[in-house]
C-alpha positions in Angstrom: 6.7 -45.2 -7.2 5.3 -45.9 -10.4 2.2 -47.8 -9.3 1.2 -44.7 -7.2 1.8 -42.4 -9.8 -0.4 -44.3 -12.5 -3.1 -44.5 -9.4 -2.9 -40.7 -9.3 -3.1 -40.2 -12.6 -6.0 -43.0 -13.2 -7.9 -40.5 -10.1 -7.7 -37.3 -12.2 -8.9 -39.0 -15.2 -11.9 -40.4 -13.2 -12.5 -36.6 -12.7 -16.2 -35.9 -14.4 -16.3 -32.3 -14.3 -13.5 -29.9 -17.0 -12.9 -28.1 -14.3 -11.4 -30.3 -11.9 -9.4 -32.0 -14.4 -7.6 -29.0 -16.0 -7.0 -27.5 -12.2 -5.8 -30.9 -11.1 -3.1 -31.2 -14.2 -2.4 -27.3 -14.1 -1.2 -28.0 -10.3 0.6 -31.2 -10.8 2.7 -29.9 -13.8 3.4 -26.3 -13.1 3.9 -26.1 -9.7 6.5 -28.6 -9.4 8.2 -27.0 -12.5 8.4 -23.8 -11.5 9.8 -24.5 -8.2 12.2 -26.9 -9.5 13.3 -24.3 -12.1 13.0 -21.6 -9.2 15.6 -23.4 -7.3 18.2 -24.7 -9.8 18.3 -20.6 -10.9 18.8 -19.1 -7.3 21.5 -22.1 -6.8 22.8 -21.0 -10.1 23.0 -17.6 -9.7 24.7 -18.2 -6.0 27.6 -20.2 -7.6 28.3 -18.4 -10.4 28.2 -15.0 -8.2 30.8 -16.6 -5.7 32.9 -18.1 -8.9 33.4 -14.3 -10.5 34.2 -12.9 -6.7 36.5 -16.4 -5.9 38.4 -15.2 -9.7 38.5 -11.4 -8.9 40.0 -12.1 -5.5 42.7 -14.5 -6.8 43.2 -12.1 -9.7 44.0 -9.1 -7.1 45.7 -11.4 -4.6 48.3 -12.5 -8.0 49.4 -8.9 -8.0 49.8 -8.3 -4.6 52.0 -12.0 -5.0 53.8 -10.7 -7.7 54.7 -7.8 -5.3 55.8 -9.3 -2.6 58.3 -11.6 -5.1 59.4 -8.7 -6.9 60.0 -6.7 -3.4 62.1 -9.9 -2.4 64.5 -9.9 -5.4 65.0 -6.2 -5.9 66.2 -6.4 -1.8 68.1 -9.3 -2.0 69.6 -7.9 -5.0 70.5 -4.8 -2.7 71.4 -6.7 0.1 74.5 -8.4 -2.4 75.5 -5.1 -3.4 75.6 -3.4 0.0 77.7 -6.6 1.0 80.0 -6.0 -1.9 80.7 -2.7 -1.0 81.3 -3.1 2.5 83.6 -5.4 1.4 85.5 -3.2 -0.3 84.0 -3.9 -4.3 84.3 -0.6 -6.6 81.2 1.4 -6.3 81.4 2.1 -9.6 81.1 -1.7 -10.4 78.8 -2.5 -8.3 76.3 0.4 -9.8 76.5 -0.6 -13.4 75.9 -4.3 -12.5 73.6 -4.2 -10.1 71.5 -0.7 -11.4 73.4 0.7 -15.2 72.5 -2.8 -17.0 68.8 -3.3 -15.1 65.7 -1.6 -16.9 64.1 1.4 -14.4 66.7 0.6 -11.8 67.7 4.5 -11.2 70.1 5.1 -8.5 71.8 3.3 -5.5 73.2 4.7 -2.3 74.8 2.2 0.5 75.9 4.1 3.3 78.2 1.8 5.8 79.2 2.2 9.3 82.3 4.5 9.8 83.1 4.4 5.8 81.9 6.5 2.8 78.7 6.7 1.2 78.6 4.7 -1.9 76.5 6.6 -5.1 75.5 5.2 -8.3 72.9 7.4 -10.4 72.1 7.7 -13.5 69.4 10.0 -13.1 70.2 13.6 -13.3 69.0 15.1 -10.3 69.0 12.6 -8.0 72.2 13.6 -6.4 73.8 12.3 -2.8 71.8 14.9 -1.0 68.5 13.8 -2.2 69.0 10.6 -1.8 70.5 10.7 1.6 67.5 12.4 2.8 65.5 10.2 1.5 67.1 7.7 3.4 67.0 9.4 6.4 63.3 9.5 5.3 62.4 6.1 5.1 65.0 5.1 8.1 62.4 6.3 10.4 59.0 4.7 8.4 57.8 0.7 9.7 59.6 -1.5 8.1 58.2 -4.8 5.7 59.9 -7.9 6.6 59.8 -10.4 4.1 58.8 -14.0 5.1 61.7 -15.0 2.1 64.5 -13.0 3.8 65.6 -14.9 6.8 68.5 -12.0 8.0 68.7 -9.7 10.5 68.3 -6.4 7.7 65.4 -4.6 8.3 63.9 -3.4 4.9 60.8 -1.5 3.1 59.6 -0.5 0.0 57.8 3.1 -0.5 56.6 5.2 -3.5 58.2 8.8 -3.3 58.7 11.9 -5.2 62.0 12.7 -6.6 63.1 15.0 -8.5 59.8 16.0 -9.4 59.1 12.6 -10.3 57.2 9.7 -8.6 59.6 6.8 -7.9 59.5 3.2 -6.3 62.9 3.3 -3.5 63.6 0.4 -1.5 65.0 1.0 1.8 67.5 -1.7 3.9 69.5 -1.8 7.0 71.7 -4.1 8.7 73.1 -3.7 12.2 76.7 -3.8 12.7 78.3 -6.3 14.5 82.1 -7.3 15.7 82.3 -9.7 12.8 80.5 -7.8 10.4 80.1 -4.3 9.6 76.3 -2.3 9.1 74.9 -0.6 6.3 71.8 1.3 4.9 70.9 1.1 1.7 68.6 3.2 -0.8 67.6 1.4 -4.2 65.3 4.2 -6.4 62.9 2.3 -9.3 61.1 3.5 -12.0 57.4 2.5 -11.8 57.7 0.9 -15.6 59.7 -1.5 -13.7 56.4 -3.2 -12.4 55.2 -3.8 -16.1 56.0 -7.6 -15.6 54.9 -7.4 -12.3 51.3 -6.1 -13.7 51.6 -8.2 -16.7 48.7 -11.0 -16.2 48.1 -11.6 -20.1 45.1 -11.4 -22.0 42.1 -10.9 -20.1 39.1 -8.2 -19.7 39.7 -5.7 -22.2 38.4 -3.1 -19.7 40.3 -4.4 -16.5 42.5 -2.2 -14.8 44.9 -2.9 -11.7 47.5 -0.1 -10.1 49.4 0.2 -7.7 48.5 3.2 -5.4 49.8 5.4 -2.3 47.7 5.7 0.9 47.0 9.2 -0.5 45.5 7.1 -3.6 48.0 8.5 -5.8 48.7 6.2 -8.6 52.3 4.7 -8.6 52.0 1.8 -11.9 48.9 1.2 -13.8 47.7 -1.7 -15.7 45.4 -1.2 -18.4 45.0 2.5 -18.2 47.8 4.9 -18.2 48.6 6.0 -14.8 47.7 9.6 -15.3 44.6 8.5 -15.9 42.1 8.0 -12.7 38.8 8.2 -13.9 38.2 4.6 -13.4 38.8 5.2 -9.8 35.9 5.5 -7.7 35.7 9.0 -5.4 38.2 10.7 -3.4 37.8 9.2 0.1 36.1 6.1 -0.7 39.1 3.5 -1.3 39.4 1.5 1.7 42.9 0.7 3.3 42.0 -3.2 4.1 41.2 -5.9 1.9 37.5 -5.4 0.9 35.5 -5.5 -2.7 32.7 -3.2 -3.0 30.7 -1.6 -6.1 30.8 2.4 -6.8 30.6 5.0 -9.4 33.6 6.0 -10.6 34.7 9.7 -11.4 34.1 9.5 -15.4 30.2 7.9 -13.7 30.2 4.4 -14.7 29.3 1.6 -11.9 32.0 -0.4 -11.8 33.0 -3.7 -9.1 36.3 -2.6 -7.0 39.0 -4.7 -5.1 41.5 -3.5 -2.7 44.3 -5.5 -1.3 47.0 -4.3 0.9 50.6 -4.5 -0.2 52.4 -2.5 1.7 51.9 -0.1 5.0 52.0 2.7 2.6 50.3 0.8 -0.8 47.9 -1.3 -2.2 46.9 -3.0 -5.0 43.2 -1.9 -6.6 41.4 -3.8 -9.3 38.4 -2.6 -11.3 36.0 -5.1 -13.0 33.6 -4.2 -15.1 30.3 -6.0 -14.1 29.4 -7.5 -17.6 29.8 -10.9 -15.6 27.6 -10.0 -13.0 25.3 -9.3 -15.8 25.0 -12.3 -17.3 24.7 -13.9 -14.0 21.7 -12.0 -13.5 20.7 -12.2 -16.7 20.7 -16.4 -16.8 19.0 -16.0 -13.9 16.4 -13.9 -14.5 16.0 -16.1 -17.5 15.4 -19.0 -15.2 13.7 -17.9 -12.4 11.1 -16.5 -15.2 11.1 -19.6 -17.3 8.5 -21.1 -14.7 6.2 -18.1 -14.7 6.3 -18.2 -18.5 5.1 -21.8 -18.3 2.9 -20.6 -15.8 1.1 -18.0 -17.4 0.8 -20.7 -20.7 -0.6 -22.9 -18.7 -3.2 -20.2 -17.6 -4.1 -19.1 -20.9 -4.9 -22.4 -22.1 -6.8 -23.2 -18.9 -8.8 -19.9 -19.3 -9.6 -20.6 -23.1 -10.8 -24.1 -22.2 -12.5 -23.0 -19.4 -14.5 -20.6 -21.2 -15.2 -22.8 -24.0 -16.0 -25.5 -22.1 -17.6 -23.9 -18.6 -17.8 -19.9 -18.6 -19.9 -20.0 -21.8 -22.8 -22.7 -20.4 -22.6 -20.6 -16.8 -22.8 -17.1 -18.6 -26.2 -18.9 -20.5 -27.8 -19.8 -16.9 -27.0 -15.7 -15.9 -28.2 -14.4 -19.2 -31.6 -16.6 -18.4 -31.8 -15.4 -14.7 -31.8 -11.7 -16.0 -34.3 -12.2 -18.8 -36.8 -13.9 -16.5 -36.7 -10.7 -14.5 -37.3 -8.8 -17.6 -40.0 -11.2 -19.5 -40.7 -13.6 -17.0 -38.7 -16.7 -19.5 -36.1 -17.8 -17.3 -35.4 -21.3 -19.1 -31.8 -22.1 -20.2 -31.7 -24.0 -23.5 -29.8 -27.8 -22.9 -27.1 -28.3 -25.4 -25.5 -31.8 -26.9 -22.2 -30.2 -25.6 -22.6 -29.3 -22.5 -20.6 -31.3 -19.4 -22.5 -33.6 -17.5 -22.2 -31.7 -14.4 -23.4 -28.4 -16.2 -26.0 -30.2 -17.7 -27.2 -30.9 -14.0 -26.9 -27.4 -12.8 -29.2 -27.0 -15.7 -31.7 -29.2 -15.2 -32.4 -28.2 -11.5 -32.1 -24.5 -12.4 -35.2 -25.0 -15.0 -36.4 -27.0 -12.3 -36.5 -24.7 -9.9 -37.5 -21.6 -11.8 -40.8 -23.6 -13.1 -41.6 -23.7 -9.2 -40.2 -20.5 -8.2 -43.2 -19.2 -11.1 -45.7 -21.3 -10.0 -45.5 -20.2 -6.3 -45.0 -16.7 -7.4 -48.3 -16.9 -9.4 -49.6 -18.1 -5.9 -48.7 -16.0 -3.4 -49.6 -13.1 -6.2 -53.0 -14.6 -6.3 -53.1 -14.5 -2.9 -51.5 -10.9 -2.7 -54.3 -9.6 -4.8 -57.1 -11.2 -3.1 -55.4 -10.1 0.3 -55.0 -6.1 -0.7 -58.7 -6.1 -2.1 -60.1 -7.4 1.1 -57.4 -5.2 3.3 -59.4 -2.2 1.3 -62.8 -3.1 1.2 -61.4 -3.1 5.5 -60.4 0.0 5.4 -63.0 1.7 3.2 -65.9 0.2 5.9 -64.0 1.2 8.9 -63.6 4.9 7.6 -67.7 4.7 6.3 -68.6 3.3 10.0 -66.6 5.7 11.5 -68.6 8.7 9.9 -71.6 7.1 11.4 -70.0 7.3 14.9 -69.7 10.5 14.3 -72.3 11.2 12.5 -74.9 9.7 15.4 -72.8 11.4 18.0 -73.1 14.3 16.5 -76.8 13.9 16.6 -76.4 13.0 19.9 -75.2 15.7 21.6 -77.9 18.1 20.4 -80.4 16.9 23.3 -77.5 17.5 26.1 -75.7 20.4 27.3 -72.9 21.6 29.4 -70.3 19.1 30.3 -72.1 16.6 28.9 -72.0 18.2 25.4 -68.6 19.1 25.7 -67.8 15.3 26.3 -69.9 14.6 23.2 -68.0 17.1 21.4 -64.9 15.9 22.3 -65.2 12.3 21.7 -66.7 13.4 18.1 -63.3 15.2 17.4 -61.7 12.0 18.1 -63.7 10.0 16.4 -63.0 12.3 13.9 -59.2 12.3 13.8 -59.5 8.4 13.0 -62.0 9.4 9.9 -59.7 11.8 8.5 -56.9 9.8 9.1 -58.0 6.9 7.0 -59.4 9.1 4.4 -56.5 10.7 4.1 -54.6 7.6 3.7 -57.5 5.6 1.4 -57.5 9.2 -0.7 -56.2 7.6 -3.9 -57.9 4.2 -3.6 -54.3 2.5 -1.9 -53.1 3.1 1.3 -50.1 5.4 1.5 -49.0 7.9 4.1 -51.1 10.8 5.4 -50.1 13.9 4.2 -49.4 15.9 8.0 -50.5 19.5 6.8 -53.8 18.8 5.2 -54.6 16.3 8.2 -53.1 18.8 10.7 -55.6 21.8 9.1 -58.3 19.3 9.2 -58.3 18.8 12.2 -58.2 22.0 13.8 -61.1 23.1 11.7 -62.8 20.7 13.8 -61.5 21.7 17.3 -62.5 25.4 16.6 -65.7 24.2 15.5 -66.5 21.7 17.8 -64.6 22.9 20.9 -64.0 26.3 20.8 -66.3 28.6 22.9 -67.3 32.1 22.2 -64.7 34.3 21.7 -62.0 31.4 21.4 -60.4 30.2 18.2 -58.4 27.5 16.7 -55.2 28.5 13.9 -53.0 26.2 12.3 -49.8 28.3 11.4 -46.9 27.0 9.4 -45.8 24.6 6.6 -44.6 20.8 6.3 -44.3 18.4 3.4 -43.9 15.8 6.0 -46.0 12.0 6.2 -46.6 9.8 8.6 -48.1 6.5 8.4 -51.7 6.1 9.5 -50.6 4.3 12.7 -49.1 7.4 14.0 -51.2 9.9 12.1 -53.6 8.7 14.6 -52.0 9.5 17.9 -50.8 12.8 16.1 -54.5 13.9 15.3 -55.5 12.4 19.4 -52.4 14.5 20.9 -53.3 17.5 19.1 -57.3 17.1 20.6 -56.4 16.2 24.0 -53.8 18.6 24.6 -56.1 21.6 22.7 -59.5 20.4 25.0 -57.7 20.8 27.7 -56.4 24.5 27.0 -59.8 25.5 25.7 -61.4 23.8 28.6 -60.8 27.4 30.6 -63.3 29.1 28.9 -61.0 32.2 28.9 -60.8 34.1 25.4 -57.9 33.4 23.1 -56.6 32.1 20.2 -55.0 28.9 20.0 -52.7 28.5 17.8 -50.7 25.0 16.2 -47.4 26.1 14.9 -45.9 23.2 12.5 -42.5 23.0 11.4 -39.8 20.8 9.2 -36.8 20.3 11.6 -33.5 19.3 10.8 -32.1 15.8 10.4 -36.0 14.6 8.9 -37.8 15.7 12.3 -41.2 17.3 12.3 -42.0 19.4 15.1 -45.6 20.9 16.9 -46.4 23.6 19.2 -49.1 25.4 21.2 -49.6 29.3 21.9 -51.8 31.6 23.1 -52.4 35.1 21.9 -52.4 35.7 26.1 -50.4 34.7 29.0 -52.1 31.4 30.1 -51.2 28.0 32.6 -49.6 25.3 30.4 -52.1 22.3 31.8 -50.3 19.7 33.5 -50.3 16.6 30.8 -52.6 14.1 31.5 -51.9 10.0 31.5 -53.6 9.8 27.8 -51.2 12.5 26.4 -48.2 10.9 28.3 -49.0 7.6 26.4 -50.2 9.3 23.4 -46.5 11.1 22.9 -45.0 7.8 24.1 -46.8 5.8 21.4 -45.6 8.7 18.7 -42.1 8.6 20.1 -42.0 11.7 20.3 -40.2 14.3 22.7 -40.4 17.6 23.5 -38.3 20.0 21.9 -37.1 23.8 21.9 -36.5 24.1 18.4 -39.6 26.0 17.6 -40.6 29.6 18.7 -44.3 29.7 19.5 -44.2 26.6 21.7 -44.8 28.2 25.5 -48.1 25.6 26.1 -45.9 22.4 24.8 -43.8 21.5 22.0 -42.7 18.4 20.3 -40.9 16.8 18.0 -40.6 13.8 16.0 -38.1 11.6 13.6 -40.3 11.4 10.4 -37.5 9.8 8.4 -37.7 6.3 7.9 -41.1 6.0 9.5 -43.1 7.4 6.8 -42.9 9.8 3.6 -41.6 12.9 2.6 -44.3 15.2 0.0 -42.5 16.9 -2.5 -44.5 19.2 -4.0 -44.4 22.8 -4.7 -47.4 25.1 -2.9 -47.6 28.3 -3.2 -49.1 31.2 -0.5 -47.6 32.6 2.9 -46.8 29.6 5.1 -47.5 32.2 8.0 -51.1 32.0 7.0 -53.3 30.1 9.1 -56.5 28.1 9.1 -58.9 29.9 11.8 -61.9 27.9 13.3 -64.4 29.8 16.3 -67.3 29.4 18.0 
């Protein structure tokens, strides 16, 4: 055992790092103390519990001894004199020596079988009559049969009221036989004469034991007087078996109860004041939370080391990270003190932030020269693409019917892809296309390219919506198509592009006609044109009879937000 255990303790001191050392002794000293300690209090607390319940039991079960032995000479003592007088003894004499010379002994009354009733009682006021129906009384009660009295008299004990008094009387009967004549006896007892009975010596200042009726009246008290029965606990809550149990008694203190059976009619109660249960619970709360004390020591001192010796070096390499986002110097300064395994996670975090700058230099290089190029793209593809139209424009002048018209047309498309990327190159960087400028664009260029005499092009309503130029493109195409091929009729009207900010970041586009005319069936172009968009059509907008749609604008682009004044009712007309 002690080979391994200097083998353990030779591994944690081969530890390198503060950390794992201080874990490694915090675990292997105050975990096995605090459940060590943990146990020895619960065991504690268990015995010491059962030795105060063992010592109020006995202490309850002495009374109800004391009883019982008490019970036994006062009948045996009753039992003699009944005998005596049956045998012919004075009654006088056997009253003064048997009840005039005892202390509480009240009044006797032996009635025998066939002869006169025998009455001793020096008590005014219990007379023959009261005690004879008191007799009859307890004649007809169940009777206690002492283990100690090996006869054939049947007997009990009782607490009664006479003569406006509560009294102890002791009741016994012997059947007659040839040989030997019966009797029934009364034997009336002044409660004081259980003060020896109730007499335990010194003990608990504040414990009290009575004897009480079934009605939990109190016959004898111990420790309080017996007109006092505050201590007891509530009407209706004394059990009439053997049982201990905690309760608030009537003055309202919590106080530990016992309750023994003595008789069919009484029992013996004990109150206990729970000081002892107290300091039980007290020495074990002590040592149940001497381990987390130790514990939480342990902690502290862990957590100061810890900090001196780790948190402070680790809170250097954060404080580096965040300045190197702010000034771009993200090196941690090496110190004489650090641990060796600290001073590693140093070294490879300079490390790596000296090549984590020197690629980022890199790919910004790279990133610049990228964006400049991607620009100069742009700015020649949106230059070429006004020659296109341009030269198509220029074009179409020596044709004419449908073979201007198809000039036209493609010169409106070619046009949606110029505005498009000058509307996204307007600020020298690409960004999102604004929808309403592009939108009023180009329908200036439908009702001036496409519209015939006595036809007309208006752009009606408000957005601060933005798309990106990829789908600023289709937009620009649908809204060509779909228009060509309403105008296409030659008949005279005014087409109109309602535009509208839906809910939930949708944008939303319509066609109508100042005059009842044929939707046009939607060609394959516009099918993929609104399936590239991913758009759908919608019923969310009022002027939409020749085709509405809608789009989700969130996410895929920009929102404006700027404040332009005017009626959004107010068009942009083009006609030819």
């Amino acid at each position: 055992m002690t080979a391994r255990f200097r083998h353990v303790f030779n591994k944690i001191l081969a530890f390198d790092t503060v950390q794992a050392k201080l874990l490694t002794f915090f675990l292997m000293v105050a975990i096995p103390v605090g459940a060590i300690t943990s146990i020895i209090a619960v065991v504690t607390y268990r015995d010491d519990v059962k030795t105060i319940e063992t010592s109020q039991a006995q202490t309850v079960g002495n009374f109800v001894v004391r009883m019982n032995i008490w019970y036994v000479g006062v009948l045996r003592g009753l039992m003699i004199s009944a005998a005596e007088v049956t045998a012919g003894a004075s009654c006088d004499a056997v009253g003064k020596a048997n009840v005039g010379q005892l202390d509480g002994y009240q009044a006797l009354l032996i009635q025998g079988d066939g002869g006169p009733a025998c009455l001793f009682s020096g008590v005014s006021g219990l007379d023959q009559a009261a005690l004879a129906a008191e007799l009859e009384a307890q004649a007809g009660k169940p009777v206690i049969q002492p283990r100690a009295v090996l006869s054939p008299v049947t007997s009990r004990y009782d607490s009664v009221v006479l003569a406006g008094e509560r009294r102890l009387v002791v009741y016994a009967r012997r059947e007659g036989k040839p040989d030997a004549p019966g009797w029934r006896a009364l034997l009336v007892v002044a409660p004081q004469a259980l003060d020896r009975v109730f007499n335990l010596g010194e003990g608990d200042r504040d414990f009290v034991a009575a004897l009480i009726t079934l009605h939990e009246d109190i016959v004898f008290a111990r420790g309080r007087p017996a007109v006092d029965n505050s201590w007891l606990p509530g009407k209706g809550t004394i059990p009439g078996t053997r049982q201990r149990w905690v309760a608030v008694s009537d003055a309202g203190q919590t106080r530990i109860y016992y309750a023994m059976p003595a008789a069919p009619d009484l029992y013996i109660i004990a109150s206990f004041r729970d000081i002892h249960l107290r300091a039980a619970r007290s020495q074990f709360l002590f040592l149940l939370l001497a381990p987390l004390a130790a514990l939480l020591l342990l902690l502290v001192v862990f957590a100061r080391v810890m900090k001196r010796h780790l948190v402070q070096w680790l809170k250097g390499i954060e404080a580096a990270s965040r300045a190197r986002r702010h000034s771009g110097w993200g090196r941690v300064p090496l110190s004489a003190q650090m641990p060796s395994d600290i001073r590693n996670v140093v070294v490879a975090f300079n490390d790596m932030v000296e090549e984590q700058e020197a690629r980022e230099h890199r790919l910004q290089t790279a990133l610049a020269a990228n964006h400049a190029l991607t620009r100069e793209l742009h700015h020649r593809v949106k230059n070429n693409l006004q020659v296109v139209q341009s030269y198509i424009g220029l074009s179409k002048n020596a044709y004419a019917g449908d073979a201007r018209m198809a000039l036209s047309e493609a010169e409106c498309r070619v046009h949606v892809l110029s505005a498009a990327y000058r509307g996204a190159l307007s600020e020298g960087e690409m960004h999102p296309v604004a929808v309403e400028p592009f939108l009023r664009d180009v329908t200036l260029v439908i009702g001036r390219l496409l519209c015939r005499p006595g036809q007309a092009m208006i752009l009606r309503g408000r957005t601060d919506m933005a798309l990106p130029v990829d789908r600023a493109i289709p937009l620009g195409l649908l809204v060509v198509d779909h228009a060509s091929a309403i105008l296409h009729a030659g008949l005279a009207l005014a087409l109109t592009l309602e535009i509208a900010d839906l809910d939930g970041g949708r944008f939303g586009f319509g066609f109508s006609a100042d005059r009842p005319v044929e939707a046009p069936r939607p060609s394959r172009i516009l099918l993929g044109l609104v399936q590239q968009l991913d758009a759908a059509e919608t019923k969310d907008l009022a002027a939409g009879n020749l085709g509405a749609w809608e789009l989700v604008v969130a996410g895929g682009g920009e929102k404006q937000v700027q404040d332009r004044g005017g009626d959004p009712n107010v068009g942009v007309s083009a006609g030819g």
